[in-house]
Structures are given as C-alpha cells and as structure tokens.
N, C-alpha and C positions, 0 to 999 in steps of 0.2 A: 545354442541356447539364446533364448531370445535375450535381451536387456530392458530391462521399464526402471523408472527414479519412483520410490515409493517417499511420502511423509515419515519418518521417523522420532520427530521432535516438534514444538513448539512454543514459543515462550514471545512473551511481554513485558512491555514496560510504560507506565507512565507518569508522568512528572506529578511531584504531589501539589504544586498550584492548581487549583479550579477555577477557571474566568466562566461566572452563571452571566446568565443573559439579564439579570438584574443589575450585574456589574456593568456590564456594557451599556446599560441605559444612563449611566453618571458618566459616559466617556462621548455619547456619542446620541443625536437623535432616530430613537430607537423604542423599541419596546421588547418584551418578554414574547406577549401572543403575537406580534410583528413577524419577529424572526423566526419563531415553533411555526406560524402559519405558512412561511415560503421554505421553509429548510428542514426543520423536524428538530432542528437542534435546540439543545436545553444549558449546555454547557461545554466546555471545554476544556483541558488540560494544557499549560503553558510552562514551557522550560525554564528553569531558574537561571537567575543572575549569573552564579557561578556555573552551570552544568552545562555540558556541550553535546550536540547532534552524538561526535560517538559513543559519551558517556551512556547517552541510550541506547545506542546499539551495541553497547556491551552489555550494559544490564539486562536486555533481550535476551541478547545472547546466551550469559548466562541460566535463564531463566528456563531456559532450552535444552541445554547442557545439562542442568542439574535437577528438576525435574521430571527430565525423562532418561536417566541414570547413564548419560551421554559418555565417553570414552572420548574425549575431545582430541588425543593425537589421531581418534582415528578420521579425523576432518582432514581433507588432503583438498579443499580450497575455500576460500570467502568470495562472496560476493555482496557488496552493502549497494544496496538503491536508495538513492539520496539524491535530492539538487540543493541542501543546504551542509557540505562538508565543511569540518571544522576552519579547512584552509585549502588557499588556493590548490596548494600542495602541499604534504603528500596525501594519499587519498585515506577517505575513513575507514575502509577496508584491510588499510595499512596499520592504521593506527588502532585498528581493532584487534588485528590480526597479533601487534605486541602484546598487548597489554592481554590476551588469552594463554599467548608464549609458546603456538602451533610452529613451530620450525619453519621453513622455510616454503612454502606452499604457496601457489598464486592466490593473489587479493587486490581485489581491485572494483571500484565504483562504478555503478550504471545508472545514469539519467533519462529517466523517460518521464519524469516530474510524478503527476499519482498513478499514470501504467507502470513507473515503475518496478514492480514488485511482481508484474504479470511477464514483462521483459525477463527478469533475472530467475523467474521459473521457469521460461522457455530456455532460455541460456545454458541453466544448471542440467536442465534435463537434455540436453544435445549433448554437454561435455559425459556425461554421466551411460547415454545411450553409444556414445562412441569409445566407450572405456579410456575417456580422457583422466578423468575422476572415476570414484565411487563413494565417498559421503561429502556432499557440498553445505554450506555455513552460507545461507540468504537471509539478509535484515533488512525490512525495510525502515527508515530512520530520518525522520525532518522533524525542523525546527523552524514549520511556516511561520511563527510568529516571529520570527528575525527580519522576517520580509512583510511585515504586516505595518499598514498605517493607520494605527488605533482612533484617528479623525476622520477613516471612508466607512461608512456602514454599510457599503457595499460588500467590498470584505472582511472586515476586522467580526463581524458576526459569525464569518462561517469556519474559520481556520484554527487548529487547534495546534500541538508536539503530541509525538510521541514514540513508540519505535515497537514490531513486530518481527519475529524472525523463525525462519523453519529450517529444519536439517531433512535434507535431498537424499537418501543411500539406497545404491544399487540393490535392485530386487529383479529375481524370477520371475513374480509376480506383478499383473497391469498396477500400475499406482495413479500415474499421469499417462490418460490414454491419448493427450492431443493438446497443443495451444496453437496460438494463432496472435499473430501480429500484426498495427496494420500503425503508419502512420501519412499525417496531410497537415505540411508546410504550411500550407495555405488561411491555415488557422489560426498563425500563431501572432497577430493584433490583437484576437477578441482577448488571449489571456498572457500573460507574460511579465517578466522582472527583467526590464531590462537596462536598468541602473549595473556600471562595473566598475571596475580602477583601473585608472591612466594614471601614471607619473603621478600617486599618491593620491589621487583624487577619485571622488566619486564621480562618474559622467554618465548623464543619464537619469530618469528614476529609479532609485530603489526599494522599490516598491511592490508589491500586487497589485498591476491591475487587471479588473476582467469585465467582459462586456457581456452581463447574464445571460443573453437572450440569446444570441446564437449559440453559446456555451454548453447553452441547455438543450437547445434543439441538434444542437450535433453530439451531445452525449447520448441522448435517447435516440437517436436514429442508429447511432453507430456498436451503442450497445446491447440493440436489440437486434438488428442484424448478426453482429458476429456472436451473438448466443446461436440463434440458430442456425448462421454455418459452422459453429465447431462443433454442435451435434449431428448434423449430417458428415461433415466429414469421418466423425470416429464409430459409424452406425448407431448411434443412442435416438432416443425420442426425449421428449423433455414432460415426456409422464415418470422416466427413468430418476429423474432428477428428486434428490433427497433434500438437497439445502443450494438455496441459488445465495453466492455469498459474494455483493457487488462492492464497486467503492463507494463509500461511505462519504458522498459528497453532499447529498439534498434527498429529503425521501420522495420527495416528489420525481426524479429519476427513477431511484430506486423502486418506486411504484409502478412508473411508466414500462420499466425494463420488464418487472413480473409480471404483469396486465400483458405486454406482448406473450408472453410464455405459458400463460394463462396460468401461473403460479400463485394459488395464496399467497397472502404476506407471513403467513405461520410458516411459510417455506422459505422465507427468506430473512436470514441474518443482518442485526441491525443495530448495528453500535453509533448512527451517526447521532442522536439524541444525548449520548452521553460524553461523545469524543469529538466532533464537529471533523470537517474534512482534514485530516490531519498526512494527505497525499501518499507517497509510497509506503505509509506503516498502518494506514486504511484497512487495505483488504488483507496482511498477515496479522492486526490486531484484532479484526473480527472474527476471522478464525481461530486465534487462540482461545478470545473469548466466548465461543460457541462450544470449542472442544473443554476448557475448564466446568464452564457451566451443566455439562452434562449435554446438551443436545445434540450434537456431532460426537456419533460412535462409528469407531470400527469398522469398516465394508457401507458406508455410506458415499454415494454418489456426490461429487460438490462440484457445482459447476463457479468457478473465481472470474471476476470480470471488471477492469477496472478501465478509466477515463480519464484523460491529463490536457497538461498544455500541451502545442507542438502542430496540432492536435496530436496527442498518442492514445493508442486505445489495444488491449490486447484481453486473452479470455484463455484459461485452461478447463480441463474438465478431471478432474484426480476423483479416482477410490481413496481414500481414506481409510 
C-alpha cells in the first residue's frame, strides 16, 4: 500500500491591528502609491502589545481543528515554522503543543525564515510517507514586526504578523505528489537580523535588514526554476496547474514567477495586498484564504512555492 500526506485541515489567524499604508506615511518618508507601486501591498496586520508569536499559532491552529471537525488527539506531532519564537527556549511548538493539551507527541520549531512553511511540508510529508506519523499539526507563525525598524522604509513597508496552519493525515490517496528544497549561504548579507544576546545584551542589529535588489533577482530566478523542476520531477505540465499559490512577498515576484509558467494572475493566489510579507504564515495563510473564499476546491492542482533569507527557497505540488 502505497503512502501520500493528504491536506485535511486549514485555519487562520490574524492580528486585529491593521497598519494602512496611509499609517506608514506619518512614520516614515513614504507614500501610499509608492509602496502599492513596488510591492502590491496596501496594508498589513501587526501583533499586539500583549499577544505573542504562539498566541497566533494557537489561534490557527485552532481554527483548524475546529472548523474542520478535527479530533485533535488524533494529531501524533506538531511542527511550528517560525524565526520569531516566543523565547530563546522552549520552542513554540512546545508551547503550542500545551496549551492544545496533545499528550505527549513530538513538537518542535523549524527556521527557514519565509521557506519556512515549504520546509515543514516536506518534513511532515517524509515523517508521514515513512509511517513515522499519521496526522501532523504545521503552523506557520511570525511576528516580523518584532524585528521591524519603523524608521527604514525599506522595510517597515513590507512586513506584516500573522500565522497559518494545515493538518497533514495519512492517505491512500496522491495529496503531496513532490517538494523540493534548496538552500545558498551565500546569500545571507543581502537579507538578515543579525542583532542577539550576550551576557544580557543586545550585540549586533536587531533588526531587518535587506538589500532589495539581489533579494529580488534571486527570488525570481530561483522560484521560477524550481516551479518547473518540481513539475518535471513529479510528471505534471503546468498547463495541469489549477492555482500557483506563492509567497506573498512583492507582486512583482509573484508576477515574474507566473509570467515564467505562463500562468494568468486569475491563477494565481494573492493575499500580499492585504497581509504584506508576513514570512512563514505567507503561503499557509493564502491557502487558507483561497480555500475559505470558495476558489480552491477539492481535487484541485496547487502548486505552493515560497522564498526567504538564508537564501532558502523550497516548492510543493499537493492535490487538494
């Protein structure tokens, strides 16, 4: 009998602050049609004072769970993709992992910054094809704005919170026919936070920073590539392809990526205008928000494809 990790869940969450791009112009020299002109974005959603990274990825989670009339003990692992966990340690996964009250089951955090989320569906689906698991708990969940310097308008325009998460469970049936992963060291100047603690102290900036230009050019080279080798690898064409559902960093990527695949943008899934790059909870809150909306049904083709610091960059192709 063969093994495939089908979709069985999905849920959302996001912070009820909205930072408009009207906001940002009394913080920073800026404008409205500035930032819609280079990014797509129109707003974003930002964590409250009191709320924390797993606060959202519980309320995901839940959203998940209940929803889609989930049997949560039958979850037998977590997996949270995050690079803003509540604490050094223990991990959000952990802390997720209590406060749902799943027994004792592995849980634990994966960093691949906005791949992350593309990481922890290749993961789930290896534990799951090897009868490690059979229903896995993946959230993706940050709170860039923790790491945002609301005086660069370089970044403080594109970054939003927020958290997405899907439930993985063994099927018969193809679900996830293929990922692919790919990461390059070599990258990691153009984008990074590399402000930490020493001996009580910050050392370093802590910060975002990124250097657009290569950012961009290594996102569209490398996410249009591994679109189409993860279709040849898994025999597909990308006339096959029902909803191209990328990260949610600039739509000018996102355009660049479709344009290679020669995919309308009606094919392609697009939350950054209203959520701004909000990194590993990107590409599982677009998909929730396609599948809520009605556009993403049932036996539909979704090719997922996301791009981070690191460089990381990874892509699945799921039946839905």
């Amino acid at each position: 009998m063969t093994n495939f990790s089908k979709i069985i869940a999905t849920g959302s969450y996001l912070p009820e602050k909205i930072l408009s791009n009207q906001d940002l112009e009394k913080l920073v020299d800026t404008s409205d049609e500035w930032i819609i002109s280079r990014s797509g974005i129109k707003q974003r959603h930002i964590i409250g004072e009191n709320e924390s990274p797993s606060d959202m990825a519980y309320n995901a989670a839940i959203d998940a769970i209940t929803s889609n009339n989930i049997d949560k003990s039958s979850i037998d692992m977590i997996i949270v993709a995050t690079f803003t966990s509540d604490a050094v340690f223990p991990s959000n996964a952990c802390l997720l992992q209590q406060r749902l009250g799943i027994g004792s089951i592995p849980a634990f955090d994966l960093n691949a910054v906005c791949s992350g989320f593309l990481y922890a569906i290749a993961t789930a689906d290896a534990y799951i094809k090897t009868n490690m698991a059979k229903t896995i708990l993946i959230v993706g969940a940050d709170a860039v704005s923790h790491y945002i310097d609301y005086t660069d308008r370089n970044t403080c325009v594109l970054f939003g919170d927020g958290a997405g998460a899907v439930i993985l469970q063994h099927s018969n049936e193809p679900g996830i026919y293929g990922s692919e992963l790919h990461a390059d060291g070599n990258g990691e100047e153009a984008l990074h936070v590399k402000g930490q603690l020493k001996q009580g102290k910050i050392v370093g900036h802590p910060f975002v920073y990124m250097d657009g230009k290569p950012v961009f050019k290594a996102a569209v080279k490398s996410l249009s590539h591994i679109a189409t080798s993860i279709l040849k690898k898994t025999n597909h064409t990308k006339e096959q392809i029902d909803w191209l559902i990328p990260h949610q960093a600039n739509i000018r990527i996102i355009e660049a990526t479709a344009n290679h695949l020669s995919l309308p943008m009606d094919k392609v899934i697009v939350t950054v205008d209203k959520h701004g790059n909000t990194a590993a909870a990107s590409v599982p809150l677009a998909l929730d928000t396609a599948i809520k909306s009605g556009k993403i049904k049932r036996g539909d083709l979704l090719l997922l494809e996301g791009f981070g610091a690191g460089f990381t960059w990874g892509a699945s192709l799921i039946r839905y």
